[in-house]
N, C-alpha and C positions, 0 to 999 in steps of 0.2 A: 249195266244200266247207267250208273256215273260215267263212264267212258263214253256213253250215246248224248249225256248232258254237254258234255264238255265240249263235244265237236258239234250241239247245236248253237252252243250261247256263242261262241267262237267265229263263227259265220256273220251272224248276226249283228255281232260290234261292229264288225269290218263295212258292215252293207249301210249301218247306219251315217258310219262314218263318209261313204263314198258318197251317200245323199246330203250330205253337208249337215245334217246333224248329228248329235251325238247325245245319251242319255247317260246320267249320272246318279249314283243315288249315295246321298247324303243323310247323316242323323235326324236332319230336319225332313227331311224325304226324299223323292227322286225325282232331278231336272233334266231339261230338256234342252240343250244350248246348240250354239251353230257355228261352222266350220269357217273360217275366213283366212282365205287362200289366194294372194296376192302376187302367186310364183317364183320364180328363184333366180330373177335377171337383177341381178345385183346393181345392174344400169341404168333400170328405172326408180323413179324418186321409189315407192314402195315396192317392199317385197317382202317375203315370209309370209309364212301362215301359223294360227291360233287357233285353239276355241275359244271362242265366247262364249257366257252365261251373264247378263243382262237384266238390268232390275229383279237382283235376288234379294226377298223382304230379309230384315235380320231384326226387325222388329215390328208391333202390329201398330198399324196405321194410329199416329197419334191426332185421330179427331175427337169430336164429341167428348164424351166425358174426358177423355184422355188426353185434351190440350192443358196444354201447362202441367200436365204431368211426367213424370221418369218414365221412360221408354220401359214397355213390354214385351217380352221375347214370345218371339214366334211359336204356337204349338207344331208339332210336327204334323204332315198332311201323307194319307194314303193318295192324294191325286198327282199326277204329274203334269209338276207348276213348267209354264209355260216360261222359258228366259232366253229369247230369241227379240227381243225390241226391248230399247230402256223406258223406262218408266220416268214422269213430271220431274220437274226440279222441284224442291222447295219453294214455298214463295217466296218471292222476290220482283224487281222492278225490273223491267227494260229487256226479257229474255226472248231473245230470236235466234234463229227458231226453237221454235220445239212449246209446248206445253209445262207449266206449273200445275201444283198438286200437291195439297196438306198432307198427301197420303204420299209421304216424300221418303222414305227409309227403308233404301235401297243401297245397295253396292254390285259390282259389275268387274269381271273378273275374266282374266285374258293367261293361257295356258297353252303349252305347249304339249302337255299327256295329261291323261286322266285314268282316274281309278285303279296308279300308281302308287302304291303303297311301300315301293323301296326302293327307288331310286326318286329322291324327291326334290325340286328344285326350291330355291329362297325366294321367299314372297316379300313382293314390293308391293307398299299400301301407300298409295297416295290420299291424302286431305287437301283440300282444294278453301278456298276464301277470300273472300278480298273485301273492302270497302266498307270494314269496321262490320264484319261476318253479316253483310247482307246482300252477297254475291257468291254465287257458284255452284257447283254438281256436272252432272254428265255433261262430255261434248259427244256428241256425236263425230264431229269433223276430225278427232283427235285418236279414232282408231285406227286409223289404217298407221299412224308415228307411233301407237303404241302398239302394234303388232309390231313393227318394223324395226323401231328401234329400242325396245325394251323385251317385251314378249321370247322376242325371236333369240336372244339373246341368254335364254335358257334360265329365265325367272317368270314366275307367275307373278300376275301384274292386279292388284287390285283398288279399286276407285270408291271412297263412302260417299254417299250425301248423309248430308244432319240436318235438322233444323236449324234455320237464320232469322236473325232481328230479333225481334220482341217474341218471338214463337219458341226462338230458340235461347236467348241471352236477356230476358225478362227479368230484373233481378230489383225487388222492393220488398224489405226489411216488412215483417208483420202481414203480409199481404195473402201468404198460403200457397204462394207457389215458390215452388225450389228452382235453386240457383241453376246457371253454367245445364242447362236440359239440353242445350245442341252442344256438350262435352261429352254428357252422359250419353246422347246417342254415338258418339264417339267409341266409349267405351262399348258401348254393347255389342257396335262393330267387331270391334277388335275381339271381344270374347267368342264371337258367329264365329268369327275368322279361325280362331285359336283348334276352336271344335270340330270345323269342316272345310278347314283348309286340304288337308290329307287326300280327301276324294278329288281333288281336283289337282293331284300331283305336287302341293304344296308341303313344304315343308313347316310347321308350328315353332319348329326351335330354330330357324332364320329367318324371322320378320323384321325387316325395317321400315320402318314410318318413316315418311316423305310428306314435307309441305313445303308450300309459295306462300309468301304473304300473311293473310292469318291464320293459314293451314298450317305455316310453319313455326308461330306463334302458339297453337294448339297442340303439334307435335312437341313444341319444349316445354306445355303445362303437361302431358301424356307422361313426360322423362321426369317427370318431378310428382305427380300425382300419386298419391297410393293406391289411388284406385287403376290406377293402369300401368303404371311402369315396370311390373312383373310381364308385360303381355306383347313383348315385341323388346329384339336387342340393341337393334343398331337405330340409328336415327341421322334424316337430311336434313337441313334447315335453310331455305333457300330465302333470301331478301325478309328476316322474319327472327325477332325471338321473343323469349318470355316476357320482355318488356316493350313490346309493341301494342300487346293488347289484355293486359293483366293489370289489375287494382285493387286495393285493398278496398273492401266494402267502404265509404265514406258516411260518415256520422250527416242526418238534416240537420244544415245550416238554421240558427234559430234568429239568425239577424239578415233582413233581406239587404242584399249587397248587390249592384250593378257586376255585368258581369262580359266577357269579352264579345266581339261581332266574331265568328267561325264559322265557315260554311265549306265545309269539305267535299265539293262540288265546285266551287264558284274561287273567285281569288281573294284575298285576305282585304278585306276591309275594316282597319284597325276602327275604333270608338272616334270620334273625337277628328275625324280626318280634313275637318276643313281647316282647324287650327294648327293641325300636324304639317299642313301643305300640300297633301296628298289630293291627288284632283284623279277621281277615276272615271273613268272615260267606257261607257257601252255603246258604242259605236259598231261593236261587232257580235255576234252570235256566239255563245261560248260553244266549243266543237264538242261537248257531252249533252248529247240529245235531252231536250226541253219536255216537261209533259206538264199538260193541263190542273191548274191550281187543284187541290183537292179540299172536298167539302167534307166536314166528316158527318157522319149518322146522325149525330147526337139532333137531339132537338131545343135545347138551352144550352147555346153557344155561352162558354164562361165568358167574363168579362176582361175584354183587354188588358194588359197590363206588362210592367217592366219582369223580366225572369229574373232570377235569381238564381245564386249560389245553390239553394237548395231547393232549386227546379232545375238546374242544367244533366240530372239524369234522364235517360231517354224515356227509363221503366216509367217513372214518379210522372214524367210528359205523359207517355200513354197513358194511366188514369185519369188524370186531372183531363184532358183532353176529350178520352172517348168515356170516360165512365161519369163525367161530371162533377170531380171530387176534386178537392181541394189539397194542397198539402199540410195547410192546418188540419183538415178534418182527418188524413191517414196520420200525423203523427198522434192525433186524439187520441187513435183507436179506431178508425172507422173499421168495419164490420168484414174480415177477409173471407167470409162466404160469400157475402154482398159484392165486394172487389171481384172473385174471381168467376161468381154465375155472370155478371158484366162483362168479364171478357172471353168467357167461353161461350156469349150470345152472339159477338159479333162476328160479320160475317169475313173471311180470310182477306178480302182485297182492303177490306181495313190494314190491317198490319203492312201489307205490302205497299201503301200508297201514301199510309201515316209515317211520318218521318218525324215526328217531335216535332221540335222550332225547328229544326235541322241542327240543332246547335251541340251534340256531340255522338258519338260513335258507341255502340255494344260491343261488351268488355267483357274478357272471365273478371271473375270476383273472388272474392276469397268467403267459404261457405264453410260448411262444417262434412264435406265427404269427399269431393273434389280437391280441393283446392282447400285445405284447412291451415294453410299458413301461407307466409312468404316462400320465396323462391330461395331466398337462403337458408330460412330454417327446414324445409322439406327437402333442399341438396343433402343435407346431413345424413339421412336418413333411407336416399333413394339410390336404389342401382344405380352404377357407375353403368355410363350407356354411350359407346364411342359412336361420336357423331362428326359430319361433315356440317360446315357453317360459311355461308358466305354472299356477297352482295353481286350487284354488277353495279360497271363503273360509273354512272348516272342513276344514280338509287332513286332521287330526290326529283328529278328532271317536269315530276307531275307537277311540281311548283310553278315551273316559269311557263309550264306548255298553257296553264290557266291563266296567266300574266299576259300569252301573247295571243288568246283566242278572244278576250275582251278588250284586248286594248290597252288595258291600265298600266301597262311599263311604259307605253310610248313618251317620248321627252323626259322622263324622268334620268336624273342623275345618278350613280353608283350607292352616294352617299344617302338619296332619298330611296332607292329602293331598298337599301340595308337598313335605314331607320324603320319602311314601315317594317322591317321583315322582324325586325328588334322588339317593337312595339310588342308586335304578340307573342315573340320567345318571353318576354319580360312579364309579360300579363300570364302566359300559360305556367309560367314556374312560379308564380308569385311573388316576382323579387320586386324591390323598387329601391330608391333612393340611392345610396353611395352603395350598396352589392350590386344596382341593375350598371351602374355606370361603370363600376369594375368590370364586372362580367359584360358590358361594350366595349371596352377600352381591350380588355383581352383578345376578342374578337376581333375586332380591327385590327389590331395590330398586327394579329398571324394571320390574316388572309390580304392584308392591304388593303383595306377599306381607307380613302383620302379620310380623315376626320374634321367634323367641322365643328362649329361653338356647341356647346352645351345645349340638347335637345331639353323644351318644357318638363320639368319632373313627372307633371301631372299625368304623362303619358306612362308611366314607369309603377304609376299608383294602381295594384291589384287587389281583388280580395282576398283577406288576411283569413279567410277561414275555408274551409273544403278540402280535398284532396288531392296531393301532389302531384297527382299522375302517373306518368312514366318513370318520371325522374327522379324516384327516390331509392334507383338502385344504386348507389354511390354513398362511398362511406364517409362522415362527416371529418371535417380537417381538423387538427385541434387552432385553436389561436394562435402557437409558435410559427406556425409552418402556412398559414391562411393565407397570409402579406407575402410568401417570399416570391411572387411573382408581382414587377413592377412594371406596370404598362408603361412607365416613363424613361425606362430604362434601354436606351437600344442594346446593352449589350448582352441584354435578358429576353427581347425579342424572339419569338421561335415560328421563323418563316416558314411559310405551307412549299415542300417538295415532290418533284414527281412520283408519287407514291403508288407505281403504277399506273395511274390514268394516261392514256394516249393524249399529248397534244396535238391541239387539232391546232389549222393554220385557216385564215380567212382574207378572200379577196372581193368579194362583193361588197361595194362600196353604196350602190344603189338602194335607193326605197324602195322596199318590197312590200306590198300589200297582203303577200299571201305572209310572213312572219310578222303580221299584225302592225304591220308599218313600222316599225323596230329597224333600224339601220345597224349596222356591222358593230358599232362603237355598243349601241343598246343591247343587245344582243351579247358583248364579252362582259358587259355589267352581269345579266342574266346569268351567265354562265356562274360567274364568283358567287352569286346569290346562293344560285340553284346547290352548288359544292360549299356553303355554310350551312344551307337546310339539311342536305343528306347529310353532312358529319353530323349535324346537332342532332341527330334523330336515328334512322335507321344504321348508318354505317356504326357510331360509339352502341347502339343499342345489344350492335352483332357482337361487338369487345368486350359487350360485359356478358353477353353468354359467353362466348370462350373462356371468360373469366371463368366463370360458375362451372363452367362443366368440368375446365383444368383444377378448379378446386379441387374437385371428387376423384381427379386422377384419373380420369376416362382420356381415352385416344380424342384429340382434336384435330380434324384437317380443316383446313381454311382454302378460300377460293375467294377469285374476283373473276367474274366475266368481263373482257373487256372488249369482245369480238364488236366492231362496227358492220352493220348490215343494213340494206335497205328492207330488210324482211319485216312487216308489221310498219315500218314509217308513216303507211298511209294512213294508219290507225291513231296520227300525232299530228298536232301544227308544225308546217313547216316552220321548222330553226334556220334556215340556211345553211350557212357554211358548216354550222357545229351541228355534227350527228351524234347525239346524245344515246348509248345505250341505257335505255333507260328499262324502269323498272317492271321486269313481265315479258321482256325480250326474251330473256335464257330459257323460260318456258316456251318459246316459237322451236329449240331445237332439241328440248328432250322429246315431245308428243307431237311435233313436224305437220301442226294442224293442215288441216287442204285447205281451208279459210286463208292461209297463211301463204302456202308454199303451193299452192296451184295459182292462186291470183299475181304471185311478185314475181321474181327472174330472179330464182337462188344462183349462187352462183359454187363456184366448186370451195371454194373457201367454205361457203354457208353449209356444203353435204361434211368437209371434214369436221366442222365445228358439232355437228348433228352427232356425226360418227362417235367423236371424242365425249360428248356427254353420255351418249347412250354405253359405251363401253366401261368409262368411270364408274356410273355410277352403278349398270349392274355389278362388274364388279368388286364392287364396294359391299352391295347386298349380297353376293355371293361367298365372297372372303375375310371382308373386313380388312381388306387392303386393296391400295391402287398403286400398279407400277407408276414408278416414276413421281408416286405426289406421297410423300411420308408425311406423318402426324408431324404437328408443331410443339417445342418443348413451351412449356410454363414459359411465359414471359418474351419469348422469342418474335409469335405472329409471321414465321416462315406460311407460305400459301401458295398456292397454285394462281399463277393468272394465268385463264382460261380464253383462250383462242383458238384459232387455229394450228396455231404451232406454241401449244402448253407449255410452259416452265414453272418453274420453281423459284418464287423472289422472296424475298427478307422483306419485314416493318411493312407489314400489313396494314393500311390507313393511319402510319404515323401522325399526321395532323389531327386529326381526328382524336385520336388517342391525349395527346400533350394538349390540345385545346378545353376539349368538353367532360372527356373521362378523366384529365388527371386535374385539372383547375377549374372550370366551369358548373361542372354538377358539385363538385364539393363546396363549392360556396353557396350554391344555390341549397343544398343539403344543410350547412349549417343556417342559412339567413331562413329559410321555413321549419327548421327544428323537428326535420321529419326523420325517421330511423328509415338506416337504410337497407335496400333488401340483400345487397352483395357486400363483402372488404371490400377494400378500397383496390383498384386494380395493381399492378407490377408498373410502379413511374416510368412511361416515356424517356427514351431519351433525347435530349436537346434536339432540334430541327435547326439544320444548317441556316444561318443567315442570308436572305434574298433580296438586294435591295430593289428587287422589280417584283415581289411577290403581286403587283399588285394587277399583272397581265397572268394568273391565271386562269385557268381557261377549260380545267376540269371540273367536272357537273353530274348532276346527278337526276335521275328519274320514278316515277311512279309514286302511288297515292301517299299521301302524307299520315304519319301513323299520333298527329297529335289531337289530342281527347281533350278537347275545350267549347264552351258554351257562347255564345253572343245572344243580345238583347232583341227582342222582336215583338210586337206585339202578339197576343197569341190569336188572335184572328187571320194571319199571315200564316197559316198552315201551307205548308206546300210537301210534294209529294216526292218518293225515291228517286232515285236517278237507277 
């Protein structure tokens, strides 16, 4: 009788499988997924085949009662769930195509065998996010690059959505709803995964987490988290780390303090800019699509007024906002049953179209289950988790593409574009007086900015109260050692070298309209700009994760991408001459979107660069090692620049390192008296002397990762981008 079983289930798999589907039965019950078969002509852009299983729930639909609460795990079901088409994104703003949907808590899972139970391959978990975590979830366009060059490649491949914005990262003291909920969906993922990865050929004890942006940001709170850092080994961190989108909760300000202009959408319009000399010019349409002012629900619009310090969080925005409350009235005590029936009334295109003033970005937090301390005190504590870490070469590049889509670089000088850029480094670290002019004078000097007289103080004047941001991962200097960098000193000068980045060369002497009327000379301004914002921000932020991880003695590899492509361009203002790798590129060649790579004219450089990432990085998730790219020692910053024809080079973003992470942030550390979350890193060594430092011409791209507020009336709502 068992012999008569065995040769009929046996038939059966096989007939399923020839029909393009295939059934699976998992702890949680039995799915239904579909075969995707792309052939095996290694000469077309895709090839290989998977199965897929496609909007598979790993928690119950966080609506109705259960908004603003901790994700619920699935009961198991005797029916069989349908995972043949993905399911809504979260909501969010601007998503084409495809459908949004509160009932967002899905993952979507790409396999080479199933219901393999001993020969198992390592699962790759991608986390997706961008835009200060109120972008991302499934692409559709990006299956046929993840059969192709990941899948096929003998790893199970899998993709979470979480909750985003205020849905997800809601976070106000007294209020009744818990912190970091699209982390915790996070987490929940990753334990579904832990439990029913096996049925689908996976192996539980080689998972690596992979993130972009603030995925990769959330992958290095996940390596520090108690709540998850038992729950996957290895970890990616692509343009992304702990200190991009991570904050210690901040105290309400109880003194109302004027507060900086930021609009991370639009281009930096400092306070104050008509006395600054700053003349900005909207002459042009900014190339991130416009949407119609939004009105909100409420029906007693509060009354106009300057924000504040302790209004520039987004949470404390949405109440006061859409619940009608004040911030006097939540630090009273106002009523967190009251607070949170208020926003579990409102209807979801609220959260998605509310954007606060626009004036800062959703953050993990530091809470009491996630995230219960800093990033230095929970390293102590947490598995050692060898990780790859790294940028591309135009990290920053989103800065000037916003400068050349409205205009406001045009006629401007090097020196006036570096003061406005100064203006808000200065106001977002809250330095001012003889530490903001230090820390200009340092700057200038190692990038070649001309210097001119002494800028108004007044510009340099921030609020002395609220929280530091990013930048209190640097350890404070003591007083002996504070001074011994002399901006007046050339022979103490530490000129920026080619630290890897391609220089580019430029011949277009012409006024171009399509680079926002920006001439060749504007244009290598931009460039030195664009390569101060990436050091000052993402590129030092990736140094002090290697820092942190090399602390705990975990394998470090480092990378730069510096592959130049026309792939995705279309998707940027033209720059002319300077083709900035900018930030979101290297994701065009691991998941080889059709959005991407069916519209442009890849070329055979762009299929090896594809090839090379897809090979690295499974086998990274496979092994924990990559031919030819060894871990980097403590203090070294050995790294792969990543191209077409890969190597291995020394002093990974030297500048970067000797400007911001060994002099910059430490004053800025001691002049706000904030503790810091890492030591102090391994000192730089000296940067060779350049007396033309000042035609550099390396830059950098993508969304700027700094969390600052500006002044608006609050009638001026306007909506996501």
């Amino acid at each position: 009788m068992s012999f008569l079983i065995v040769l009929f289930l046996v038939p059966s798999c096989l007939l399923a499988q020839n029909q393009r589907y295939v059934t699976v039965t998992t702890p949680q019950g039995a799915m239904q997924g579909a075969k995707l078969d792309y052939g095996t002509n290694t000469n077309d852009l895709y090839y290989g085949s998977a199965y897929s299983f496609l909007g598979v729930p790993y928690a119950q639909p966080p609506t109705g009662q259960l908004r603003f609460s901790e994700p619920v795990p699935m009961q198991p079901s005797n029916q069989l769930y349908d995972a043949t088409y993905l399911r809504g994104r979260c909501p969010q703003a601007g998503v084409s195509p495809g459908p949004v949907s509160e009932d967002c808590l899905y993952l979507n899972i790409f396999t080479t065998q199933v219901g393999n139970t001993t020969s198992l391959n390592a699962v790759m978990i991608f986390i997706g996010g961008e835009g200060g975590f109120t972008r991302g979830g499934a692409n559709e366009a990006e299956i046929p690059g993840t059969v192709r060059n990941l899948a096929s490649r003998g790893v199970v491949v899998v993709t979470v959505q979480y909750r985003l914005g205020a849905l997800g990262f809601f976070n106000l003291a007294n209020s009744g709803v818990p912190a970091n909920l699209g982390m915790q969906d996070q987490v929940m993922a990753l334990q579904w995964i832990q439990e029913n990865i096996r049925s689908f050929g996976g192996d539980p004890n080689r998972m690596t987490l992979c993130g972009h942006a603030d995925g990769a940001c959330a992958v290095a709170a996940h390596a520090l988290s108690p709540m998850s850092n038992d729950l996957f080994q290895q970890a990616i961190l692509q343009s992304g780390s702990i200190y991009t989108c991570y904050q210690d909760t901040p105290q309400p300000a109880t003194t109302p303090m004027p507060t900086l202009q930021r609009d991370p959408g639009l281009a930096y319009q400092p306070l104050n800019q008509q006395q600054q000399g700053q003349q900005q010019q909207q002459q042009q349409q900014p190339y991130q699509q416009q949407q119609q002012q939004y009105v909100p629900p409420y029906t007693t619009t509060p009354t106009p007024r300057q924000q504040t310090v302790a209004d520039e969080d987004p949470s404390l925005q949405l109440a006061m906002a859409m619940c009608n409350v004040s911030s006097d009235q939540l630090r009273a005590g106002y009523s967190n049953a009251r607070l949170r029936t208020c926003l579990q009334s409102l209807t979801v295109d609220v959260f998605v179209q509310f954007q606060g003033y626009r004036t800062s970005k959703w953050v993990i937090v530091r809470d009491n289950s996630f995230m219960p301390g800093s990033p230095q005190s929970l390293s102590q504590n947490a598995r050692r988790i060898p990780m790859i870490i790294g940028t591309v070469q135009d990290e920053d590049a989103d800065y000037v593409f916003r400068m050349i889509a409205d205009g406001s670089a045009r006629g401007q000088s090097e020196q006036q574009l570096f003061d406005g850029w100064f203006v808000d480094f200065a106001k977002k670290n809250k330095i001012n007086g003889t530490d903001a002019s230090q820390v200009k004078n340092i700057i200038e000097n190692n990038y070649g900015i001309t210097q001119q007289p002494q800028q108004n103080q007044q510009f340099y004047n921030p609020p002395q109260n609220g929280n530091n941001g990013q930048n209190q991962n640097y350890q404070i200097v003591s007083q002996s050692n504070a001074n011994t960098y002399n901006p007046n000193n050339g022979n103490n000068q530490m000129q920026p070298t080619n630290n890897g980045y391609q220089q580019q060369t430029y011949s277009n002497t012409q006024f171009s309209q399509s680079t926002g009327g920006n001439n060749q000379q504007t244009m290598q301004y931009l460039q030195v700009i664009s390569k101060i914002s990436s050091d000052a921000n993402g590129v030092s932020q990736s140094v002090s994760q290697v820092n942190l991880v090399q602390q705990q003695g975990a394998d470090t590899r480092l990378f730069q991408f510096t592959h130049v492509s026309e792939l995705g361009r279309s998707n940027v203002p033209n720059t002319g001459d300077w083709k900035p790798v900018f930030r979101g590129q290297d994701q065009y060649f691991l998941f080889m979107s059709q959005t991407v790579w069916t519209t442009g004219q890849p070329t055979a450089a762009d299929m090896r660069v594809a090839n090379e990432m897809g090979q690295k990085w499974t086998d990274f998730a496979k092994t924990g090692q990559v031919q030819n790219w060894q871990s980097t020692p403590p203090g070294q910053y050995n790294y792969c620049n990543l191209n077409a024809q890969p190597t291995m080079q020394q002093n990974y973003a030297p500048t970067a390192r000797a400007v911001f992470n060994d002099q910059v942030y430490p004053i800025v550390q001691q002049a706000t008296n904030t503790a810091p979350f890492i030591p102090s890193p391994v000192p730089s060594p000296p940067l060779a002397a350049n007396q033309n430092a000042n035609v550099m011409v390396h830059n950098s791209n993508g969304s700027s990762s700094w969390s600052v507020s500006f002044s608006i009336p609050a009638s001026s709502l306007l909506p996501f981008r």
